[in-house]
Each structure stands twice: as C-alpha cells, then as structure tokens.
C-alpha positions in Angstrom: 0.0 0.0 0.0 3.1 2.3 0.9 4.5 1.7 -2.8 1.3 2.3 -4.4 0.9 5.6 -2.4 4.6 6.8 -3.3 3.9 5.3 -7.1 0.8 7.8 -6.9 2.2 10.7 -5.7 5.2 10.8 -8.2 2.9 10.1 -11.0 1.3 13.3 -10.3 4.4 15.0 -9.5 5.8 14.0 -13.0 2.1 14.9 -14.9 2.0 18.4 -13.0 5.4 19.0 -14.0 5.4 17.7 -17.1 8.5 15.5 -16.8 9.2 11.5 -18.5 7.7 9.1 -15.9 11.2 6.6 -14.3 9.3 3.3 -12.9 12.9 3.2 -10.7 12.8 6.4 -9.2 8.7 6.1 -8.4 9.4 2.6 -6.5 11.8 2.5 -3.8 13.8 -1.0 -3.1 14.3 -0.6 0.4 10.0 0.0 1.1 10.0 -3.6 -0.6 12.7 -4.8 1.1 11.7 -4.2 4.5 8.2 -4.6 3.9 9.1 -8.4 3.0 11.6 -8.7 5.7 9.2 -7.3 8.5 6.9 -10.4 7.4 8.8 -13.2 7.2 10.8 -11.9 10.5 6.7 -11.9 12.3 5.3 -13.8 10.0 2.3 -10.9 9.5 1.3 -9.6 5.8 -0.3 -6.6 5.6 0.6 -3.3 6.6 3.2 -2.8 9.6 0.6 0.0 11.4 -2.5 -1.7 11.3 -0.8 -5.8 12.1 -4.3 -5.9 14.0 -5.9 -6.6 10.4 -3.2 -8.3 9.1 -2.7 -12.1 8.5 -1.2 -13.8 11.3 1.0 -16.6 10.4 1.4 -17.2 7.2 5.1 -17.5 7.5 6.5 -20.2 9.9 10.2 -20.6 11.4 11.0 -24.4 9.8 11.6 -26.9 12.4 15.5 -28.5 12.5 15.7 -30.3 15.7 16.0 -33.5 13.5 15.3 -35.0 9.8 12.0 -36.1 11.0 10.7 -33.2 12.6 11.8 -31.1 9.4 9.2 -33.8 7.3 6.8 -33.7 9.8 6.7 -29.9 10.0 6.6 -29.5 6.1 3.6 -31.8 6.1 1.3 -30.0 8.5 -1.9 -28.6 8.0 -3.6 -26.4 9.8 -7.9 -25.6 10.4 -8.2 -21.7 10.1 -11.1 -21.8 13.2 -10.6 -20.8 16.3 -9.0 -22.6 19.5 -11.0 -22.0 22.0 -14.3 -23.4 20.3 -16.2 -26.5 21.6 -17.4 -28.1 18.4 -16.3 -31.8 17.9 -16.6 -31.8 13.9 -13.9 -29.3 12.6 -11.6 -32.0 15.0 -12.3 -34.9 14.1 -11.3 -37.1 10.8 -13.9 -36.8 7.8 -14.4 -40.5 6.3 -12.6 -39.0 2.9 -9.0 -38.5 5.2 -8.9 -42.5 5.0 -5.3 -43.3 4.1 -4.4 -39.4 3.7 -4.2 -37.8 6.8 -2.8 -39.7 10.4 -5.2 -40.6 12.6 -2.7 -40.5 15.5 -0.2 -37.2 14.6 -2.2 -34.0 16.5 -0.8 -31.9 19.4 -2.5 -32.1 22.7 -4.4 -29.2 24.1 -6.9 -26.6 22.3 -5.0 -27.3 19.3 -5.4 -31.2 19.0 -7.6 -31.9 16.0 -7.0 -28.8 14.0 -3.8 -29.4 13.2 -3.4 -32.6 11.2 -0.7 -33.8 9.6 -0.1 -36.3 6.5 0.2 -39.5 6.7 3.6 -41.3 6.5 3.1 -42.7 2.8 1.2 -40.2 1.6 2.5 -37.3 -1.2 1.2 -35.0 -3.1 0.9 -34.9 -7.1 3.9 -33.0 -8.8 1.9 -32.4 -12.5 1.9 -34.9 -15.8 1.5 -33.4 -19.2 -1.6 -34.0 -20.8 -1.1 -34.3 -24.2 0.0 -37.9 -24.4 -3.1 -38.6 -22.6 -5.0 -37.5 -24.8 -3.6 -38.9 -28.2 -3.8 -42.4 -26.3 -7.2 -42.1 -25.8 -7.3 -40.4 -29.2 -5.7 -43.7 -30.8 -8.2 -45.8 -29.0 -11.6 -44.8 -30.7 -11.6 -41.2 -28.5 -14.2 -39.1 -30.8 -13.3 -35.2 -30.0 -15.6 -33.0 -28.7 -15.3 -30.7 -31.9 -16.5 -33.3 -33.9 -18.9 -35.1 -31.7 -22.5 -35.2 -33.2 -24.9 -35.9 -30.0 -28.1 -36.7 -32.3 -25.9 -39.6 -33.6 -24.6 -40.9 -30.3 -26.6 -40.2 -27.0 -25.6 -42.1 -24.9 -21.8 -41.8 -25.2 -19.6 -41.3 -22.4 -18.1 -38.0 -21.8 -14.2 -37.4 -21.1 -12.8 -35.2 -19.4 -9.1 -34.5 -18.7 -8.5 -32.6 -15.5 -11.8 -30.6 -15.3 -12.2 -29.8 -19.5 -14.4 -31.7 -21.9 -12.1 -33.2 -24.0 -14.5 -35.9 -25.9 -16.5 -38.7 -26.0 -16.3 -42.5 -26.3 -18.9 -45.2 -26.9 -17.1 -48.0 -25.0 -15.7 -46.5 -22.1 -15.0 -49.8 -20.4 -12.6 -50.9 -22.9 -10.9 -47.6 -22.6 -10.7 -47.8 -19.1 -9.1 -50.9 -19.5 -6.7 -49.8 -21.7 -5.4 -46.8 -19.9 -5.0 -49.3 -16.2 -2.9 -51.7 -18.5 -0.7 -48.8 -19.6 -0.4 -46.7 -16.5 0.4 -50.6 -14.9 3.7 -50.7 -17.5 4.6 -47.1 -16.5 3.3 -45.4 -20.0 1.9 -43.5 -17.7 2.7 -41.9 -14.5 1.2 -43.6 -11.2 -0.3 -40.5 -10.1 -2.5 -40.4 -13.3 -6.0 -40.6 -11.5 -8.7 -42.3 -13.8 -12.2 -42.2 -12.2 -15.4 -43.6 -14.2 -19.2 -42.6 -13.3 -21.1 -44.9 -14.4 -24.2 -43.3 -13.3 -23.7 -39.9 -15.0 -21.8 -41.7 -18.1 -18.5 -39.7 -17.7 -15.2 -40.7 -17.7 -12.9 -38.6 -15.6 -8.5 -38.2 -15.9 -6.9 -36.0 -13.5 -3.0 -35.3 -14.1 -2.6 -31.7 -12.7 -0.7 -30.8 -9.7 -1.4 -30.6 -5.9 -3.3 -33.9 -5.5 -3.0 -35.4 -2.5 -2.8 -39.1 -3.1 -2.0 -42.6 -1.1 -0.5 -45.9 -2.7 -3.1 -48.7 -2.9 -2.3 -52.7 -3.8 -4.0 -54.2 -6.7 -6.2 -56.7 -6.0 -7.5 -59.0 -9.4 -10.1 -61.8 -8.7 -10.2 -63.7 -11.5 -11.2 -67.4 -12.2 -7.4 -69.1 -12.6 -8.2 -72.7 -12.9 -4.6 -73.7 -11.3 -4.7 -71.5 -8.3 -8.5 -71.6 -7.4 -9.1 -68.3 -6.9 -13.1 -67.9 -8.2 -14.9 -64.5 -9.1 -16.9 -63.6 -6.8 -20.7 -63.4 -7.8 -23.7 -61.9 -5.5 -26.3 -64.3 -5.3 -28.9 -62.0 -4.5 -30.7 -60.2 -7.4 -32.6 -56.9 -8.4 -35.9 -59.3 -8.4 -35.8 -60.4 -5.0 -34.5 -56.9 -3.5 -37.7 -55.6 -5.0 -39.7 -58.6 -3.7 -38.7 -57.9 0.0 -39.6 -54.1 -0.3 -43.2 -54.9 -1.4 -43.5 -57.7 0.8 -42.0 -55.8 3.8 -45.1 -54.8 5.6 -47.1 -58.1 5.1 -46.9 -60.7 8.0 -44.3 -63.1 7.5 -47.1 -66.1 7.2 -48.2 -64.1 3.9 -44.8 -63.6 2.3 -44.0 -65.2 -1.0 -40.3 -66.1 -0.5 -39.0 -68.3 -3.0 -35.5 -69.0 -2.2 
C-alpha cells in the first residue's frame, strides 16, 4: 500500500510538471525490502501500522531439531477456526481422510484436531502433461468433442481431462481398460487418477498438480483354474430386492419367499 501511495504521488508529481515518468525512481527497493523482511521476520502480511488486520501466520520458522521433525513440520496442515471453540466436527477425521491424513499425529491441548498432519506414505501430485493422454485415448476410438454429433450418439460417455471436456467415447470400459494396463507398465505416471461414473456416463482423468494421493495394492479376482481363486458373484438379485420391499409390511405367514 506504501509503494502504491509513493507510485501515486510521483505520477502526479511527474504529470504536473510535465517531466518522462522513471518506474525506478517512483518505486523505492528498500520499502520492498523491509516490507518483505518485516513479514517473514513476524510472520504478518499486511501493513506494519494496522498488524491488527493483518494475516497472522502465514510464514513459519521451519523446524530442525531432527530430519524427522523437518518432514513432519513441512507436512502440516492447519484448520483456520478458532481454539478456543467446543465443536467436535472441525476435529475430528472426515471419512474421505482415509489413508491421507494420520489418525494418530495432532498436538494435545486446544489445538489437537485442528492441526493434522499427512500421513507417512502419503505425497502429493507433482503435474503430468496432458497431451499424451490424450492422443492415447485419441488412438483408442476417443471421438473429440469438436467433432462429436450428439443426435448420432446419446448415450456416449463424456471425457474429461483434468476438469475440460475433451470428448467422447462409446465403450468407455474398454478404454478404461486400456489406460490401467498402460499406467500398470509405467506409460503412464502412477499418479494419473482415472475415475469412471457410471451413473452420470463420464469418464474422468486427472494429471494436474497438488493432488494429494496414497499408494493402494491391486487386488485381481479372476477365475485361474490352477490357483483356485473364483470371481466372486452376488447371489442375490434386483428381483428379490424388490420382492422384500413390497413384501416388507405383510406378515411373515403371507410372504412369497422363494428362495
């Protein structure tokens, strides 16, 4: 705000005057200098006379006392809410932390729940290019969305890569397939994220950075004749879930089970 006011006043200076505007004589170094050392020496931004306003904070003294500390300090996150409040919610883990945030890791005190900290195998996304993502699927029956025709195809699947619309596909299992065999051989990076909705009929591939992300073991059932190992199959069907909803309030004398 200081700069801006001195930027001001010599732009007026130089109109009034009529004189050629210097950018390096209008901004001073040392008000930028001291303005950035006076906030990471606090660790306030904002404006040195009102540091009642200003953003407490937001730059930390890094921990050294050992390797691990240094880790566990650069992993830490912290719940912008106040201390002092009773609530249990903004403490506790949400069911989506599972594998991402340690259960265990939290100070004791006012503090214990609101600050979290990663857990031990857990990093965060560094950013893969999208364009060979995108010429895969591409080579693999991917119609773009410039030349998609929705009269012709309804019903096809919708990709998108990292938020955008990229195209569609009309068998987006097989593509799905496709892109887990390759990201299983390293054609792609592991922290290529491939999500389908079934329900909504979209296909989603997320590459960008600042993912937080946990390693997971792959897990195939498949019927192998030499080891044994059977697909699972649910013996209950559609037809006999709807049976019990009708039948629920009848006495059980009058229900027509037939299994």
């Amino acid at each position: 705000r200081r700069m801006n006011t001195e930027l001001t006043s010599y732009m007026k200076m130089c109109i009034q005057n009529n004189k050629n505007f210097q950018i390096s004589q209008g901004i001073r170094i040392t008000t930028l200098t001291n303005g950035m050392k006076y906030s990471l020496a606090t660790g306030n931004w904002g404006d040195q006379k009102k540091a009642m306003s200003s953003t407490a904070g937001v730059s930390q003294v890094l921990n050294r006392y050992t390797f691990s500390s240094t880790l566990s300090h650069l992993r830490r996150t912290n719940t912008p809410i106040g201390r002092d409040g009773k609530l249990a919610k903004p403490r506790q883990l949400h069911n989506t932390h599972w594998g991402l945030v340690c259960p265990a890791e939290t100070p004791e005190g006012q503090a214990c729940g609101l600050v979290k900290n990663l857990s031990l195998m857990c990093f965060v996304s560094v950013g893969t290019p999208t364009d060979p993502i995108e010429e895969f699927m591409i080579d693999r029956e991917m119609e773009i969305v410039e030349e998609y025709e929705p009269l012709r195809f309804p019903n096809a699947t919708k990709i998108f890569v990292n938020g955008a619309w990229v195209g569609v596909h009309q068998e987006p299992q097989r593509l799905m397939e496709a892109m887990i065999k390759a990201r299983r051989v390293n054609s792609f990076p592991a922290e290529v994220s491939l999500v389908r909705d079934i329900r909504d009929r979209e296909f989603k591939v997320f590459s960008d950075a600042g993912r937080v992300m946990r390693p997971v073991f792959v897990v195939n059932r498949e019927n192998n004749e030499y080891e044994g190992v059977q697909k699972g199959t649910l013996v209950l069907s559609k037809e006999q879930v709807a049976q019990l909803t009708e039948e629920r309030d009848l006495p059980t004398e009058q229900r027509n089970l037939r299994w």
